[in-house]
N, CA, C and O atoms as a printed pandas DataFrame, in Angstrom:
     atom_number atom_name residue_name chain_id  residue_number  x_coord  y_coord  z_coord
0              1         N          UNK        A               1    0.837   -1.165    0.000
1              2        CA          UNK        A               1    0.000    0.000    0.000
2              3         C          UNK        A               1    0.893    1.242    0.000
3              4         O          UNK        A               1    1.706    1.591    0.856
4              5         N          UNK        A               2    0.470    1.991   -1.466
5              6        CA          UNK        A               2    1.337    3.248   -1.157
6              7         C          UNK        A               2    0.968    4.308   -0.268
7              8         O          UNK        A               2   -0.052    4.921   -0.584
8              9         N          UNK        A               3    1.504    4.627    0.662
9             10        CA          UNK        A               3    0.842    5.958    1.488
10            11         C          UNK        A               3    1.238    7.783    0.790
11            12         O          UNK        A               3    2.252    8.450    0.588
12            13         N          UNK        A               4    0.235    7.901    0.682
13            14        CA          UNK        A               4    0.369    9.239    0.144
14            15         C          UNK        A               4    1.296   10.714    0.908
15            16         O          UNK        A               4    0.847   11.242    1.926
16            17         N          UNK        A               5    2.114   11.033    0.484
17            18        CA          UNK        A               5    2.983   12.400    1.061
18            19         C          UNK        A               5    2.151   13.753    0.721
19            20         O          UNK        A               5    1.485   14.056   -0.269
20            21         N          UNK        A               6    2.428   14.407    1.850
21            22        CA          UNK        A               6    1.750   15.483    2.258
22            23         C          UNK        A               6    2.361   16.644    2.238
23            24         O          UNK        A               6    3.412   16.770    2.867
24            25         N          UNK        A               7    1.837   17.671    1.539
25            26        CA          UNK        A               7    2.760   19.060    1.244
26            27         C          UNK        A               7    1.606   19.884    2.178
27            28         O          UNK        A               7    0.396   19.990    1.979
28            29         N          UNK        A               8    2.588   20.518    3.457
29            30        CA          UNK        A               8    2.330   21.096    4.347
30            31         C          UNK        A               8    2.412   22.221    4.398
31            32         O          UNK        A               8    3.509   22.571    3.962
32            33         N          UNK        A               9    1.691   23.198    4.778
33            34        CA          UNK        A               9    2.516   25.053    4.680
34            35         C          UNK        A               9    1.260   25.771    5.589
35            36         O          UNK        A               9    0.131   25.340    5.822
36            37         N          UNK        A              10    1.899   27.002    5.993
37            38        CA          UNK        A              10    1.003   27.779    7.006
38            39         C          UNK        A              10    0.937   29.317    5.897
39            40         O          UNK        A              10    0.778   30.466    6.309
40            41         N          UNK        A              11    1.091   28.936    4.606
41            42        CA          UNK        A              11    0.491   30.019    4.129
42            43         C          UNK        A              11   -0.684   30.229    3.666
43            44         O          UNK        A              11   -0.920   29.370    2.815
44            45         N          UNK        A              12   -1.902   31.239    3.852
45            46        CA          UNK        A              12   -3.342   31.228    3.811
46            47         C          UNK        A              12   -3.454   31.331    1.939
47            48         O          UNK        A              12   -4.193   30.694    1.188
48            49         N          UNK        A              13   -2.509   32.286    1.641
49            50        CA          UNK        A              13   -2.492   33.092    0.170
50            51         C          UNK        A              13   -1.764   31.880   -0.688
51            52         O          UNK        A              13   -2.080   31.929   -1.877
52            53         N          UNK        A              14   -1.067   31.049   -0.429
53            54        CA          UNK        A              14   -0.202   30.056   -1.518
54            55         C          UNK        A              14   -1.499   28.829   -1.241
55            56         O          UNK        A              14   -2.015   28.466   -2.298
56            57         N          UNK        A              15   -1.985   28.264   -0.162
57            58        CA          UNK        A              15   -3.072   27.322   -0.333
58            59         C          UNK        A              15   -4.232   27.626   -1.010
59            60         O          UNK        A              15   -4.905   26.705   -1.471
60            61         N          UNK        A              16   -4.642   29.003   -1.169
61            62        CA          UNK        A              16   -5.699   29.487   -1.917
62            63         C          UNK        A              16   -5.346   29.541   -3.703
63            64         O          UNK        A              16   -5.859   29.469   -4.820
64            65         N          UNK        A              17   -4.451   29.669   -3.180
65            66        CA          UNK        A              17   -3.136   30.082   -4.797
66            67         C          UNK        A              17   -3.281   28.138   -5.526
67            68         O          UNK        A              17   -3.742   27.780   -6.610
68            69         N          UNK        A              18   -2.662   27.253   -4.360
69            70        CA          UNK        A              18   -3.030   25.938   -5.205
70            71         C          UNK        A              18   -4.244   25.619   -4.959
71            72         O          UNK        A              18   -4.657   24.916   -5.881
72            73         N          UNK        A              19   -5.248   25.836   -3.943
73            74        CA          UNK        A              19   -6.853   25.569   -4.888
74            75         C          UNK        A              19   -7.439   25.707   -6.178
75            76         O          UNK        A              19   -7.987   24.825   -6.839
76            77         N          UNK        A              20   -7.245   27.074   -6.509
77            78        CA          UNK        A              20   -7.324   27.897   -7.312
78            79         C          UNK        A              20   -6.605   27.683   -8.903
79            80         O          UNK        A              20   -6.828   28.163  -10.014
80            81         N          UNK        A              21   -5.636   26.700   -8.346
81            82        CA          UNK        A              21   -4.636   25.976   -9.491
82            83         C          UNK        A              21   -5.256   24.565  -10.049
83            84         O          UNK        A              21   -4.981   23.953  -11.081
84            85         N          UNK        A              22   -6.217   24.255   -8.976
85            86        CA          UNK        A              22   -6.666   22.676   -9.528
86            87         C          UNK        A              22   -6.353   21.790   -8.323
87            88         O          UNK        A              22   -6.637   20.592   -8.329
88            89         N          UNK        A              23   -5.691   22.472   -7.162
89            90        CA          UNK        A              23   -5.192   21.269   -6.513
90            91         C          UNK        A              23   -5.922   21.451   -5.135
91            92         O          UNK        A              23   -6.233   22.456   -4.495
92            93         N          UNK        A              24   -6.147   19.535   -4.823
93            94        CA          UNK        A              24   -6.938   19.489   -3.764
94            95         C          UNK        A              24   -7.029   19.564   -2.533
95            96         O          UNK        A              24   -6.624   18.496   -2.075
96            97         N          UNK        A              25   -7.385   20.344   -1.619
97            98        CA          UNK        A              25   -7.158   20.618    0.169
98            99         C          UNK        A              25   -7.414   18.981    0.656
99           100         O          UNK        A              25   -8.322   18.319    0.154
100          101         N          UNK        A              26   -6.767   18.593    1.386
101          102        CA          UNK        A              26   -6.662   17.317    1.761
102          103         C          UNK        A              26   -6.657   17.178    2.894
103          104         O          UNK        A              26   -7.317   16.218    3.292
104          105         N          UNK        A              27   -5.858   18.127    4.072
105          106        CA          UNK        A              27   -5.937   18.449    5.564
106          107         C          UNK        A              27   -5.678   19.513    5.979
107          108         O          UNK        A              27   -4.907   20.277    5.399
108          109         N          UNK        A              28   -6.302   19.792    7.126
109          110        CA          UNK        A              28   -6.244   21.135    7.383
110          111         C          UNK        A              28   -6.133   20.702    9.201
111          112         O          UNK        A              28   -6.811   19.851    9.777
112          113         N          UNK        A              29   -5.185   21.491    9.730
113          114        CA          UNK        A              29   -5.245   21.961   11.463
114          115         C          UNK        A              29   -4.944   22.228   12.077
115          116         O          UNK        A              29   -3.718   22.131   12.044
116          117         N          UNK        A              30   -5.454   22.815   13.265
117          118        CA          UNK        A              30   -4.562   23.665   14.165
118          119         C          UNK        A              30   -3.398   23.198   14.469
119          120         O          UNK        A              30   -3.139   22.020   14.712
120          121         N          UNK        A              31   -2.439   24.375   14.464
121          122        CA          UNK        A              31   -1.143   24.418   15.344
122          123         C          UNK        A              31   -1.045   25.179   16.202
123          124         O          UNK        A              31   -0.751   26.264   15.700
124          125         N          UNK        A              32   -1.145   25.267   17.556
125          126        CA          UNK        A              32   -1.829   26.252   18.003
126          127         C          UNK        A              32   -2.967   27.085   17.434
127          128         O          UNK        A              32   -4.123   26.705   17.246
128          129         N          UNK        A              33   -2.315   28.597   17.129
129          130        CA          UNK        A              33   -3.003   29.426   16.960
130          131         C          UNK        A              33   -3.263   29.683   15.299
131          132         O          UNK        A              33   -4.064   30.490   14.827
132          133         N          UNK        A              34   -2.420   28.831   14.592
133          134        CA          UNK        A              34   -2.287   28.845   12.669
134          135         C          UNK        A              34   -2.775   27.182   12.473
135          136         O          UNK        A              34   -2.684   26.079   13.014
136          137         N          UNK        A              35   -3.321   27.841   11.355
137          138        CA          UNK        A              35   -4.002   26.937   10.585
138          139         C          UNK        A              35   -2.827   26.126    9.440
139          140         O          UNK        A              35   -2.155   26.734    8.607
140          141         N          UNK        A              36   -2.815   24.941    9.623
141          142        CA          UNK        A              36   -1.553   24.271    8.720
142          143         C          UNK        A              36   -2.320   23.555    7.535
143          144         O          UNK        A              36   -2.900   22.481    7.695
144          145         N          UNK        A              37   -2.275   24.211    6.379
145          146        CA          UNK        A              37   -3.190   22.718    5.490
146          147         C          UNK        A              37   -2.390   22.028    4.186
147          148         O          UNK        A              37   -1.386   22.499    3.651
148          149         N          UNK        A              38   -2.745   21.400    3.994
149          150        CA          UNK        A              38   -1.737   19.852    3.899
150          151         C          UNK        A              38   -2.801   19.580    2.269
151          152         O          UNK        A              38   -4.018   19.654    2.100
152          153         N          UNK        A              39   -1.561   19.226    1.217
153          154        CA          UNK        A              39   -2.344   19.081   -0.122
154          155         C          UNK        A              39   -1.109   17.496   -0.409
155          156         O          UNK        A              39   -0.150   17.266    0.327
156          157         N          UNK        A              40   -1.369   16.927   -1.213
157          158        CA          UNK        A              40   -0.722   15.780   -2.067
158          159         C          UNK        A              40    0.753   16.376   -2.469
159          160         O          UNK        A              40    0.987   17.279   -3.273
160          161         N          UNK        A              41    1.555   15.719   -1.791
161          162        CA          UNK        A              41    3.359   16.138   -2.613
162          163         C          UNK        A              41    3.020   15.644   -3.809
163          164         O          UNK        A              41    2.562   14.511   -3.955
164          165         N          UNK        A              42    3.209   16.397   -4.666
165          166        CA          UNK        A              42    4.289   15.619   -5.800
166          167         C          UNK        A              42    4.590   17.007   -7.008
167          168         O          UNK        A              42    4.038   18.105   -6.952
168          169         N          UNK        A              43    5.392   16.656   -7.829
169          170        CA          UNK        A              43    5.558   17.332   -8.469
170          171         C          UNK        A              43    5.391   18.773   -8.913
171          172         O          UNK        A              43    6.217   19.686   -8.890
172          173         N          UNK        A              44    3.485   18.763   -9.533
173          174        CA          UNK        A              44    2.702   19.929   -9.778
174          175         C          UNK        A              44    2.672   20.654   -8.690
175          176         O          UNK        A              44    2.952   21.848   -8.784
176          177         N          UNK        A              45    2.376   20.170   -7.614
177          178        CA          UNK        A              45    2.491   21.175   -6.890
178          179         C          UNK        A              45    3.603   21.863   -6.288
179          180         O          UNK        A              45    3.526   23.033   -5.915
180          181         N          UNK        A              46    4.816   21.026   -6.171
181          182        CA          UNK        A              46    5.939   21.889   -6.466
182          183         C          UNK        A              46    6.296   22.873   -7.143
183          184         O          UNK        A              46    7.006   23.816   -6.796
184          185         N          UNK        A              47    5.613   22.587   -8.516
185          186        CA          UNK        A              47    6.200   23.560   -9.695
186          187         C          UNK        A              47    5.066   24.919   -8.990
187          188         O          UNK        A              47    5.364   26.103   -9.142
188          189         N          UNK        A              48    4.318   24.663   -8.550
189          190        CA          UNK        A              48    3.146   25.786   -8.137
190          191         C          UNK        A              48    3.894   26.540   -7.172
191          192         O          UNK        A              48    4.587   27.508   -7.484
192          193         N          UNK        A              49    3.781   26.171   -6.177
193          194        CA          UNK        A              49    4.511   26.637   -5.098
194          195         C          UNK        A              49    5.869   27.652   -5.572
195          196         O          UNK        A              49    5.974   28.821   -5.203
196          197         N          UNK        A              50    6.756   27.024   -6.361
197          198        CA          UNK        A              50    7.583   27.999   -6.681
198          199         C          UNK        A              50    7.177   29.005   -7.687
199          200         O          UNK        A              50    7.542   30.177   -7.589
200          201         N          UNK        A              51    6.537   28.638   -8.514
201          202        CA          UNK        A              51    5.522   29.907   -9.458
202          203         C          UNK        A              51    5.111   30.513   -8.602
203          204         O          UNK        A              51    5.318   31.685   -8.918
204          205         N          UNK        A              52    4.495   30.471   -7.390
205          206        CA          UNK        A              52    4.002   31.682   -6.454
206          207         C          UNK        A              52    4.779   32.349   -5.657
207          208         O          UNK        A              52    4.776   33.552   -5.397
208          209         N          UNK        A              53    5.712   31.177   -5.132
209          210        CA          UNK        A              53    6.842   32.439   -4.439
210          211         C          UNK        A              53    7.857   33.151   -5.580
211          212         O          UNK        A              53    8.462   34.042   -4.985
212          213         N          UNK        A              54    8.138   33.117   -6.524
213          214        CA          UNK        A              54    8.689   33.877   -7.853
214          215         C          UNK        A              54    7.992   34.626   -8.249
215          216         O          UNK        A              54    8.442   35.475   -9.019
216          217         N          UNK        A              55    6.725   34.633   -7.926
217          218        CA          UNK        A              55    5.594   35.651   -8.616
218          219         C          UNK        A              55    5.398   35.278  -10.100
219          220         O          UNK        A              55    4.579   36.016  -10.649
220          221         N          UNK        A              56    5.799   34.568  -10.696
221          222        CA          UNK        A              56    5.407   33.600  -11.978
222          223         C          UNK        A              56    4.318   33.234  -12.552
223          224         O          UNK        A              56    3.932   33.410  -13.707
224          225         N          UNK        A              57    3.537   32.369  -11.101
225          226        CA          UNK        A              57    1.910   31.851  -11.473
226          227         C          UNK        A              57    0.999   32.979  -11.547
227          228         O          UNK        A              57    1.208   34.143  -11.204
228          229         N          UNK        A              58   -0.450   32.255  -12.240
229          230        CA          UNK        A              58   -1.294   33.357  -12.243
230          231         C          UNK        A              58   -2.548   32.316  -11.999
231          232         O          UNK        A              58   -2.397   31.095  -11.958
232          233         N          UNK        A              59   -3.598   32.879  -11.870
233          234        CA          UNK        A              59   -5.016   31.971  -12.101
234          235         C          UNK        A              59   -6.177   32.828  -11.752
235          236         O          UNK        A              59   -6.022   33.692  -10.889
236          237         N          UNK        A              60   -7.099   32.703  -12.221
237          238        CA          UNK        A              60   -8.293   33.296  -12.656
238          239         C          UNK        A              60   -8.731   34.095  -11.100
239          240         O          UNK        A              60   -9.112   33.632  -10.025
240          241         N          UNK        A              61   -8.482   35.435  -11.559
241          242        CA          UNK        A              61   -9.275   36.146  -10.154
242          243         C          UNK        A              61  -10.486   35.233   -9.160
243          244         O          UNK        A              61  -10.274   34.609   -8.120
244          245         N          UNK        A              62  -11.741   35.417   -9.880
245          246        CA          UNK        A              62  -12.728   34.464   -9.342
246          247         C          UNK        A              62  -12.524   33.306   -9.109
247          248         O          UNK        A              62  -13.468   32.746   -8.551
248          249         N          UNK        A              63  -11.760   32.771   -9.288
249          250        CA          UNK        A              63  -11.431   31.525   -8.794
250          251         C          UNK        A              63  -11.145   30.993   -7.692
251          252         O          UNK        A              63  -11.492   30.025   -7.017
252          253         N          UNK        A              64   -9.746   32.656   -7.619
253          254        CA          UNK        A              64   -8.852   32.689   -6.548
254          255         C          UNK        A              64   -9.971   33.009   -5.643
255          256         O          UNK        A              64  -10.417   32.250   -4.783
256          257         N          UNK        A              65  -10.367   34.149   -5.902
257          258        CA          UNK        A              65  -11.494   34.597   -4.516
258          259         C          UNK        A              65  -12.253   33.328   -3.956
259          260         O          UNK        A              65  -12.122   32.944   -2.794
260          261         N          UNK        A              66  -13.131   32.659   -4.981
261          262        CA          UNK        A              66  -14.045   31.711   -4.522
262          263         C          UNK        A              66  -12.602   30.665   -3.537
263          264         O          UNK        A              66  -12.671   30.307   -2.361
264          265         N          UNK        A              67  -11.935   30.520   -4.097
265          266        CA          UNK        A              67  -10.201   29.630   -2.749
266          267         C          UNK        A              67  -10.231   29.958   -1.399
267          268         O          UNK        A              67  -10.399   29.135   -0.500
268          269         N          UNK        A              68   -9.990   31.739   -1.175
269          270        CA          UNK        A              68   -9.658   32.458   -0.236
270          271         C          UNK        A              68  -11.459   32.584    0.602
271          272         O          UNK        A              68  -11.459   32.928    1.784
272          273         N          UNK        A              69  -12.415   32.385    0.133
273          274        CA          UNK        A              69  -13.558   32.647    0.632
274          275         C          UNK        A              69  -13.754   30.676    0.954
275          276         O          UNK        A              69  -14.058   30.614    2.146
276          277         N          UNK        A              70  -13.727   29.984    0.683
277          278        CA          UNK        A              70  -13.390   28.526    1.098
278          279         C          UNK        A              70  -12.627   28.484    2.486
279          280         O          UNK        A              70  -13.006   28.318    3.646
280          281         N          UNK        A              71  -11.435   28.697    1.909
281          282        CA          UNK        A              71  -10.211   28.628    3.398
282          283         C          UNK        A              71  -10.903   29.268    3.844
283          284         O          UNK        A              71  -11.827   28.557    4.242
284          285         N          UNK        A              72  -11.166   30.697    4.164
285          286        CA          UNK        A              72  -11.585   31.390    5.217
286          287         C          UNK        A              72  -13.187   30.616    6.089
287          288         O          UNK        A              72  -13.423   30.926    7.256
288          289         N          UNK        A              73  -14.104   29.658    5.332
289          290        CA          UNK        A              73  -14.616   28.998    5.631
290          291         C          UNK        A              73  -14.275   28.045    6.996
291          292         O          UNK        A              73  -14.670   27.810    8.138
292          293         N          UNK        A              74  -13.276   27.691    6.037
293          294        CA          UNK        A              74  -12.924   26.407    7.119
294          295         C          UNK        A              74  -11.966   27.589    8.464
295          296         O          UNK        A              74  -12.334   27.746    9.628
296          297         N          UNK        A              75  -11.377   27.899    8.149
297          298        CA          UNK        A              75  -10.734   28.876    9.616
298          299         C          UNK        A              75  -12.029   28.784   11.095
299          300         O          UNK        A              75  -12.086   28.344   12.243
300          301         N          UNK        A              76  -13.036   29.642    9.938
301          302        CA          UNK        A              76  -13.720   30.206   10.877
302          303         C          UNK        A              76  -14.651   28.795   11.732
303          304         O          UNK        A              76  -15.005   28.817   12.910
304          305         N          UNK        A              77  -14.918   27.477   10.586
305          306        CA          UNK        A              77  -15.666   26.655   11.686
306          307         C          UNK        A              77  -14.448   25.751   12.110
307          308         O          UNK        A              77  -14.861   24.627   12.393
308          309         N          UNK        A              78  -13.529   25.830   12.204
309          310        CA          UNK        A              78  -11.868   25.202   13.480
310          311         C          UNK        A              78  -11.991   26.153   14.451
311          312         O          UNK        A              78  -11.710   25.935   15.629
312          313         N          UNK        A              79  -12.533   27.558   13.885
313          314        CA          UNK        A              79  -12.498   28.353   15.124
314          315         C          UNK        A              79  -13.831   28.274   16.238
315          316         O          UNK        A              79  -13.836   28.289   17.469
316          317         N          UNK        A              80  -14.710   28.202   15.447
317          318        CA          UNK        A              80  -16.093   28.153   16.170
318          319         C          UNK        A              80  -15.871   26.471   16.886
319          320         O          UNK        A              80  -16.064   26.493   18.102
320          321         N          UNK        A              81  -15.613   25.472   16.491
321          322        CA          UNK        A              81  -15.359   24.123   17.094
322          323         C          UNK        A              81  -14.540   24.255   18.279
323          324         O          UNK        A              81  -14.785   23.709   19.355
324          325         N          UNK        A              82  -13.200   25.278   17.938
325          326        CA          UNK        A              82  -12.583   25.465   19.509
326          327         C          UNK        A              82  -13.211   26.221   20.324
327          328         O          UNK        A              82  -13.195   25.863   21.501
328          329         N          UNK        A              83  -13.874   27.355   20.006
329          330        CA          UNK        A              83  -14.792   28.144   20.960
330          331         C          UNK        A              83  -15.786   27.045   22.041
331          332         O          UNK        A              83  -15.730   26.750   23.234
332          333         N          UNK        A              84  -16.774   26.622   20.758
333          334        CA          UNK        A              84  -18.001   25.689   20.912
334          335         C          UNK        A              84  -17.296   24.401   22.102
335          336         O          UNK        A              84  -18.104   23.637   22.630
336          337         N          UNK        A              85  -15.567   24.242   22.485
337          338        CA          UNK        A              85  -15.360   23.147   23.060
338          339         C          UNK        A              85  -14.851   23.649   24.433
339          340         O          UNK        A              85  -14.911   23.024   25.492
340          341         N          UNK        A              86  -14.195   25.236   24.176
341          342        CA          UNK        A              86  -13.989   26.082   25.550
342          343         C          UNK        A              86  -15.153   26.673   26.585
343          344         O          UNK        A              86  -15.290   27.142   27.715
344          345         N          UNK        A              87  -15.762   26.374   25.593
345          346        CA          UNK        A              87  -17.282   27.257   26.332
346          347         C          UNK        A              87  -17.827   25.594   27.273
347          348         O          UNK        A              87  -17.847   25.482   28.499
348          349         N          UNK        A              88  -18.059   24.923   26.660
349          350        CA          UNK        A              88  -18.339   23.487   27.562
350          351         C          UNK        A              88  -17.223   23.065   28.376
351          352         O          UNK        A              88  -17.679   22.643   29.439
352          353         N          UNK        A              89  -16.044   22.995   28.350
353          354        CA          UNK        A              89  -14.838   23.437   29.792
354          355         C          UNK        A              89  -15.088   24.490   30.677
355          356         O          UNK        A              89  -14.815   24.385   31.873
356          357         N          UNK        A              90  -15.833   26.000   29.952
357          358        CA          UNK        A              90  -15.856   26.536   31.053
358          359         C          UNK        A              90  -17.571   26.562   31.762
359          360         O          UNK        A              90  -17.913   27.091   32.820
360          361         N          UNK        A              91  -18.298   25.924   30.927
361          362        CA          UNK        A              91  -19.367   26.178   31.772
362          363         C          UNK        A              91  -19.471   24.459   32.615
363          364         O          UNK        A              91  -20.439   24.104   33.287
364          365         N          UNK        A              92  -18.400   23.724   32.389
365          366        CA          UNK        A              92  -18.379   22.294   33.221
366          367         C          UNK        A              92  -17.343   22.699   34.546
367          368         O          UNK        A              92  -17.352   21.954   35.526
368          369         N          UNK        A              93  -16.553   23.780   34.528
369          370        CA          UNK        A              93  -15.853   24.256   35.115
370          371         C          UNK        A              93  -16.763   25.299   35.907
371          372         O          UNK        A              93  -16.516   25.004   37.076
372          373         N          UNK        A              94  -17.668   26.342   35.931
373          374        CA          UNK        A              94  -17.855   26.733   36.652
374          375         C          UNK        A              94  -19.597   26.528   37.019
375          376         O          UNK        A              94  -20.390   27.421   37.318
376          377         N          UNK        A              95  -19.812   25.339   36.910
377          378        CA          UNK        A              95  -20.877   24.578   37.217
378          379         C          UNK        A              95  -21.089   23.307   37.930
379          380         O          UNK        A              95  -22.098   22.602   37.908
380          381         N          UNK        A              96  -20.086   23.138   38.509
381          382        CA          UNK        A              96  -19.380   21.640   39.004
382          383         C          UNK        A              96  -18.876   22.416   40.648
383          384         O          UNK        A              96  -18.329   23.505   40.470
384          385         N          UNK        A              97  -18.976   22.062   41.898
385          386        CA          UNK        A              97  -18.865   22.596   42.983
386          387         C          UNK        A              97  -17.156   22.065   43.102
387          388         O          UNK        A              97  -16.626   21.087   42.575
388          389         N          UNK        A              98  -16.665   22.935   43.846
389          390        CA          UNK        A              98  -15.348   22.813   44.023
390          391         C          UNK        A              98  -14.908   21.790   44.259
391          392         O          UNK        A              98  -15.546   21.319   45.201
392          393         N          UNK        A              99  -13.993   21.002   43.870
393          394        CA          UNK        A              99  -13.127   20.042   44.355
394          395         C          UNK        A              99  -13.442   18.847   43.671
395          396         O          UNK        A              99  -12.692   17.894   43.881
396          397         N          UNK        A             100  -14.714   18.644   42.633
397          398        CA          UNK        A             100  -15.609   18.011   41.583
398          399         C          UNK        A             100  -14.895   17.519   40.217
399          400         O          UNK        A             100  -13.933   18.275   40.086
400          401         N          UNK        A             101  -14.906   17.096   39.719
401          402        CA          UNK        A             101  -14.572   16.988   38.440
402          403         C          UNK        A             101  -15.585   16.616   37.797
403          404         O          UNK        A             101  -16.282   15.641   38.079
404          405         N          UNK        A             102  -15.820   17.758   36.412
405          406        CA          UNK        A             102  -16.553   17.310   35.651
406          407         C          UNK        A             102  -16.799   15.900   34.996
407          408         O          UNK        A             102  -15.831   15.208   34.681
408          409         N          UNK        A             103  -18.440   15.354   34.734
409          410        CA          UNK        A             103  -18.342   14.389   33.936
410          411         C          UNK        A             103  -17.962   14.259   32.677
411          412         O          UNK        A             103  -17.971   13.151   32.140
C-alpha cells in the first residue's frame, strides 16, 4: 500500500493560490493558533509553489477569490469548534462545585 505524502505550509495566500490551481485541500489543522493545510506532494504542486513564491503563477481572479472565501470557511468553523469546546470546559468548570470533576 502506497501511502500518500503530504505538502504542508502555514500560508493562507499560496493554499488558496493551489486551490485555485486545480489542486486538492486534503488536511487542514490547528497548530496552536495557525491553521496548517496539507495538499498531495508531488511534483505539480511543487512547480506551483515555486511559481508563487517567484511571482510567476497566475489563475483566474474568481477563482482565486471563490479559494480564499473557502479557506476562510474552514478557519472560521476550526475556530467556532474550539470556541463551541472552551465554552463546555468553562461552563463544566464553573458549574461543578469545588473540588468536583466534571463528567
Amino acid at each position: 500500500m502506497i501511502q500518500t505524502q503530504i505538502y504542508e505550509n502555514k500560508d493562507f495566500y499560496l493554499s488558496a493560490f493551489l486551490m485555485a490551481s486545480g489542486i486538492d485541500l486534503i488536511s487542514h489543522r490547528r497548530q496552536g493558533s495557525i491553521t496548517v493545510f496539507g495538499f498531495e506532494k508531488n511534483n505539480t504542486v511543487q512547480k506551483l509553489v515555486d511559481q508563487y513564491y517567484t511571482m510567476e503563477g497566475s489563475v483566474k481572479p474568481m477563482i482565486y477569490g471563490r479559494s480564499i472565501r473557502s479557506l476562510k470557511n474552514i478557519l472560521h468553523s476550526v475556530h467556532d469548534e474550539i470556541s463551541e469546546s472552551h465554552k463546555d470546559l468553562n461552563n463544566d468548570f464553573n458549574h461543578n462545585p469545588k473540588g468536583t470533576k466534571p463528567i
